[in-house]
VEXFI-416179 format. One line per 4 residues: their letters; for each residue x, y, z of C-alpha. Coordinates in nm, 3 decimals, decimal comma. Layout:
! residues N
a) X/Y/Z  ...
END
This chain:
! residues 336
xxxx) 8,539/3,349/10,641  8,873/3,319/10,435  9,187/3,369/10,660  9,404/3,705/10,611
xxxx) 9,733/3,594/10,499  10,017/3,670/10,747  10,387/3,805/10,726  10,449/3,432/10,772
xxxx) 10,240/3,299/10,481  10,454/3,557/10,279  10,746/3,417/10,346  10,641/3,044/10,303
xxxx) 10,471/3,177/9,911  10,818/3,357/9,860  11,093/3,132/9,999  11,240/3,349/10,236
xxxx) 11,284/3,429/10,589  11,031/3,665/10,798  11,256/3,909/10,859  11,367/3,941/10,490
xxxx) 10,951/4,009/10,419  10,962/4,281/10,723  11,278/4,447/10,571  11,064/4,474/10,226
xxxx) 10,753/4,610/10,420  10,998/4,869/10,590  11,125/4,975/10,259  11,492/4,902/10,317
xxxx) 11,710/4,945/10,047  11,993/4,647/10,147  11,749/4,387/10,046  11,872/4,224/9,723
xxxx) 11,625/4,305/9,410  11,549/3,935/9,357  11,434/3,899/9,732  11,228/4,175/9,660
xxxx) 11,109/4,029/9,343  10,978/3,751/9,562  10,811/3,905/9,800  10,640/4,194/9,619
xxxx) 10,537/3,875/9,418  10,410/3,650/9,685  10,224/3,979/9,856  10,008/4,005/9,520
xxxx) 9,969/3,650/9,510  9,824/3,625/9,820  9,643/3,961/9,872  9,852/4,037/10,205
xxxx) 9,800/4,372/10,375  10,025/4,449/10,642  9,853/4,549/10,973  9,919/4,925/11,037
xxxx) 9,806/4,873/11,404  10,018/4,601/11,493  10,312/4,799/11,385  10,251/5,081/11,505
xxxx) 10,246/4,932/11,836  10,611/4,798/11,743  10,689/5,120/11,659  10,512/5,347/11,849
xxxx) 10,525/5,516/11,427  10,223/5,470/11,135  10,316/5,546/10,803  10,072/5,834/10,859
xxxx) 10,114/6,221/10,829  9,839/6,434/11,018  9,722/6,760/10,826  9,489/7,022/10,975
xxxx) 9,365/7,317/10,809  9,153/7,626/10,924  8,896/7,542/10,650  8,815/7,266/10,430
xxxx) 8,556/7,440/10,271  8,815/7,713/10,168  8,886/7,610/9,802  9,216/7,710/9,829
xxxx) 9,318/7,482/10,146  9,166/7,169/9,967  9,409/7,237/9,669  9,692/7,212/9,948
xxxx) 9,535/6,908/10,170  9,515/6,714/9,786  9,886/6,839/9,702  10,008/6,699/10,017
xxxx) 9,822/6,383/9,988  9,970/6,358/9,645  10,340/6,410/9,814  10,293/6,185/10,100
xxxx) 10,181/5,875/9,800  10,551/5,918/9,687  10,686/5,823/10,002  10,385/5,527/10,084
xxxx) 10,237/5,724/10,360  9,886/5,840/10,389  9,721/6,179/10,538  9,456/6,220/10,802
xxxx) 9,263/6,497/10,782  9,138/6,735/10,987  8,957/7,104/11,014  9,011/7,343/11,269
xxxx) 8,709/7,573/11,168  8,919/7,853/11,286  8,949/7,748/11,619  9,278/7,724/11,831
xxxx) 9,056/7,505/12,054  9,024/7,294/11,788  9,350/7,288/11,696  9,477/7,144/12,023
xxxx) 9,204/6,863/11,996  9,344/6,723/11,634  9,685/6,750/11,753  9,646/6,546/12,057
xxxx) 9,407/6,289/11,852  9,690/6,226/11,584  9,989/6,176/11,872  9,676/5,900/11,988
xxxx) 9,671/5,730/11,689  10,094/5,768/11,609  10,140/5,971/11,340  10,473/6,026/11,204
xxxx) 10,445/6,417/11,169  10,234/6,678/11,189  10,147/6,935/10,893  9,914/7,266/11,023
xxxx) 9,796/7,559/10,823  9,725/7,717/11,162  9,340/7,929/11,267  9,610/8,250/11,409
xxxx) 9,972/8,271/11,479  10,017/8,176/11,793  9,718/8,008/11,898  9,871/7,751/12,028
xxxx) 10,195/7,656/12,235  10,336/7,340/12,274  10,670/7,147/12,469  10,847/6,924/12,309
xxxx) 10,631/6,692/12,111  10,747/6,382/12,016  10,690/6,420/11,647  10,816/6,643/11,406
xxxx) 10,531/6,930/11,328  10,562/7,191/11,007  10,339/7,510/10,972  10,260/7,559/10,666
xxxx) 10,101/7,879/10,471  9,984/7,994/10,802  10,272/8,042/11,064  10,160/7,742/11,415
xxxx) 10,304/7,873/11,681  10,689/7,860/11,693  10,717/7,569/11,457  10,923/7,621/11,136
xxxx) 10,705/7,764/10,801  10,690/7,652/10,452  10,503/7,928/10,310  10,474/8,103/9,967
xxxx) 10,690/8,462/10,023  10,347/8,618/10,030  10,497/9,018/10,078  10,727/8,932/9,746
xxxx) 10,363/8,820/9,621  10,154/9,077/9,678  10,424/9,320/9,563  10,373/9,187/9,217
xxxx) 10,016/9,300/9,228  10,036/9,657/9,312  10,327/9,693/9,042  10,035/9,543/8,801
xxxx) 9,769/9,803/8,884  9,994/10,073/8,917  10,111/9,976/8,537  9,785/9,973/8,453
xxxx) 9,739/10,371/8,562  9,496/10,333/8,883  9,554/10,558/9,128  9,264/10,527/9,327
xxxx) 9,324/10,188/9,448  9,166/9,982/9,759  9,294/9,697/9,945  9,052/9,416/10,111
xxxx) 9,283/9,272/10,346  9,247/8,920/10,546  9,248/8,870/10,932  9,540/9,100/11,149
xxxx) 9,595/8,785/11,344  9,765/8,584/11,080  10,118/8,662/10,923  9,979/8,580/10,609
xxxx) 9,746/8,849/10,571  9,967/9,059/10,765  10,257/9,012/10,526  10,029/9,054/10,221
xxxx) 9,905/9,359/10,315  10,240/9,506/10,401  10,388/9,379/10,067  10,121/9,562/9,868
xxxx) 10,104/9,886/10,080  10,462/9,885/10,091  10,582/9,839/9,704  10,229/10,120/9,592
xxxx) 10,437/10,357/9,858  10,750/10,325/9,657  10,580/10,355/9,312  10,435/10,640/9,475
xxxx) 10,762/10,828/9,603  10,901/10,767/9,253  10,603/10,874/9,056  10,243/10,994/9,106
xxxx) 10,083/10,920/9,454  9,865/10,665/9,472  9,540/10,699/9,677  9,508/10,400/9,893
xxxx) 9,172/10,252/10,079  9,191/9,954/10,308  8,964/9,750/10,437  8,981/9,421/10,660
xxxx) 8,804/9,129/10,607  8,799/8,734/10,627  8,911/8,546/10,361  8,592/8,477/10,258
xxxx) 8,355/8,547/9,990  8,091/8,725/10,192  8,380/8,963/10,363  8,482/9,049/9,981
xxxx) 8,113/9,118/9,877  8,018/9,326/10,156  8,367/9,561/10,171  8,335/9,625/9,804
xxxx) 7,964/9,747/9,808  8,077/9,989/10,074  8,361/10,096/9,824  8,154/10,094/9,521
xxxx) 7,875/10,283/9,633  8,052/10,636/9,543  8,026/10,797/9,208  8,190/10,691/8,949
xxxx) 8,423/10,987/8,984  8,495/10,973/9,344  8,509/10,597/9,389  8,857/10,341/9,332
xxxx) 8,907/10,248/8,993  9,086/9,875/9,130  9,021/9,672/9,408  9,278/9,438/9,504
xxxx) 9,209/9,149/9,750  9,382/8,920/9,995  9,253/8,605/9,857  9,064/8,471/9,575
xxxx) 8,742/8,404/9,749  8,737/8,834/9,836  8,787/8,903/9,498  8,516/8,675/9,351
xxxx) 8,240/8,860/9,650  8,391/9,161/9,491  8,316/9,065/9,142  7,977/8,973/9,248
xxxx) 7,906/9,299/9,413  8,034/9,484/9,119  7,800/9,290/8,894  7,498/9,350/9,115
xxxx) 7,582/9,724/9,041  7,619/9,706/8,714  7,965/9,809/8,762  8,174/9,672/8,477
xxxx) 8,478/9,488/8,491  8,731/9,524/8,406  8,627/9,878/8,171  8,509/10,018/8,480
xxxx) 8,687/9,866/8,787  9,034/9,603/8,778  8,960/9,322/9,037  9,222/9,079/9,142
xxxx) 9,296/8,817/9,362  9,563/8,609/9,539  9,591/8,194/9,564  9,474/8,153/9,195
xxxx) 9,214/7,878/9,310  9,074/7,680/9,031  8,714/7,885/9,063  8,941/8,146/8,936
xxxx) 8,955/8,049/8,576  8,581/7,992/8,577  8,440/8,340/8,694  8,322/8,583/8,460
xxxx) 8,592/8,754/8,339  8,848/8,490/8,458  9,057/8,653/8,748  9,418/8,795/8,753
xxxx) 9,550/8,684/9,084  9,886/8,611/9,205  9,961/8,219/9,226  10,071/8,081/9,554
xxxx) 10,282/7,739/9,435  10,127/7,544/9,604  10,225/7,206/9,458  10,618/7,292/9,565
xxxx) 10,478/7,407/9,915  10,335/7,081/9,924  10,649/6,890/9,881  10,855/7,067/10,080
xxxx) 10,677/7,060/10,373  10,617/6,679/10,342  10,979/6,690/10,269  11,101/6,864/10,574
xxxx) 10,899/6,612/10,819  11,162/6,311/10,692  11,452/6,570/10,687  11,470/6,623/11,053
xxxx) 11,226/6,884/11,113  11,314/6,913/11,439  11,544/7,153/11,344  11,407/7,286/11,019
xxxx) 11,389/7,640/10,924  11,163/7,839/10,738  11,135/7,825/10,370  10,996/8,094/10,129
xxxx) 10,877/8,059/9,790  10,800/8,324/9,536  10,463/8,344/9,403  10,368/8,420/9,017
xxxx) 10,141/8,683/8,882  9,860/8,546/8,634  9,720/8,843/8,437  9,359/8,709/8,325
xxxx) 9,070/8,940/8,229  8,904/9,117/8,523  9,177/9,349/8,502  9,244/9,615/8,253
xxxx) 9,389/10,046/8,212  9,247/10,269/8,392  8,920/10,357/8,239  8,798/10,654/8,052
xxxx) 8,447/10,657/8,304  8,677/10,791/8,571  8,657/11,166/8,580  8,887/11,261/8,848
END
């Protein structure tokens, strides 16, 4: 079996000291570009890898960022584990992955597994706010979308977000409008709701009232499908003429539920979303949503675990609306 090369080996291929090949490993920026030259060289050459275990017992650090998520199954959440994969690659680190299912329980579990295996931060999209208390951990640890505990939040400024929504529909003309929100016990769907409700109640002060219907769900595309049969199963005269939902995957059971009914949309009924996941260009009619950024979420909250998290405070970022098809006036079926 063919030896692995060595730090050593390295520096005998490049003509340089061992510690000048560690300082290149560690990234520092003092090391002259034609020592670097070398030894970036003689590492092809020779096919070295360095050996993450051996300095992370050094260290007590890997070049390794944890990320746990509620569901990995949830379109939307492996958008955000492959954007922060794609921001850790800038700065040479990799992710480890891990779903909570929804469970604070198993929340607890990945975060004592990464400290085991030394990771050098901690990203979670947390099951509920507050699930989960911890002292002082020894490694920096950002929430992000989904508020962990006390730890700081890089999240998209979902009220500002939602807001954008109910000034859409009420543009359009509905009046009869319902509202499929997600779970109480996250700010997210807390904040969502509140945004929408809140900015239809000022349209509504300033104008003509709007007749509002919520309903509380999961974020999930059975929770959508089931609430909007419920809602749908008036007369066309008596039932809402838009349904606006908490997250993509509600909107898309609503869609289906509609089409089982031979409800159409958007003549009949406006559907829309929030996350813009990429399903949402592929339904039929493509979905107006509001976009969370998460790309820019991504970044920052990579960005904030080398910036001294420790300390960090929350950071907001407005979302976008996308106006697709599945929304449209109100339509001339509705009688009153």
């Amino acid at each position: 079996m063919r030896r692995m090369p060595t730090v050593k080996d390295v520096a005998e291929q490049a003509g340089v000291s061992v510690g000048t090949v560690s300082r290149v490993l560690a990234g520092e920026a003092a090391v002259k570009p034609a020592l670097r030259e070398k030894v970036t060289g003689a590492i092809a050459a020779l096919g070295y890898r360095p050996n993450v275990t051996a300095r992370a017992l050094r260290t007590s650090r890997t070049d390794v960022i944890g990320l746990i998520v509620p569901d990995i199954t949830n379109p939307f959440f492996a958008q955000m584990a492959a954007s922060i994969e794609s921001a850790a690659m800038e700065r040479k680190h990799t992710v480890m992955l891990a779903s909570s299912h929804n469970d604070p329980e198993a929340e607890r579990h990945h975060i004592s597994a990464f400290l085991d295996r030394s990771v050098c931060g901690i990203i979670v999209a947390a099951s509920s706010q507050g699930a989960h208390r911890s002292a002082d951990l020894p490694v920096p640890i950002i929430s992000l979308d989904r508020r962990f505990a006390g730890f700081p939040l890089v999240s998209t400024n979902h009220a500002q977000a939602a807001s954008l929504m109910a000034d859409h529909l009420y543009g359009l003309g509905h009046r009869r409008i319902a509202y499929i929100a997600g779970p109480p016990d996250t700010e997210a769907g807390r904040l969502r709701q509140e945004g929408f409700v809140d900015r239809l109640r000022q349209l509504g002060e300033a104008g003509e009232a709007v007749e509002l219907t919520i309903s509380r769900g999961k974020f999930d595309y059975e929770s959508g499908e089931m609430i909007a049969r419920e809602l749908l199963s008036l007369a066309p005269g008596k039932r809402v003429t838009a349904i606006a939902a908490a997250s993509d995957q509600q909107a898309i059971g609503a869609l289906r539920a509609a089409s089982d009914l031979k409800i159409d949309v958007p003549r009949e009924l406006s559907l829309a979303g929030f996350d813009d996941i990429s399903l949402a260009k592929l339904v039929v009619p493509r979905l107006t949503t509001v976009r969370q950024p998460v790309e820019k979420l991504a970044m920052r909250a990579v960005a904030l675990l080398f910036g001294g998290s420790f300390v960090a405070k929350d950071e907001m970022i407005d979302g976008s609306l996308i106006v697709r098809g599945s929304t449209g006036p109100r339509g001339a079926i509705e009688t009153g």
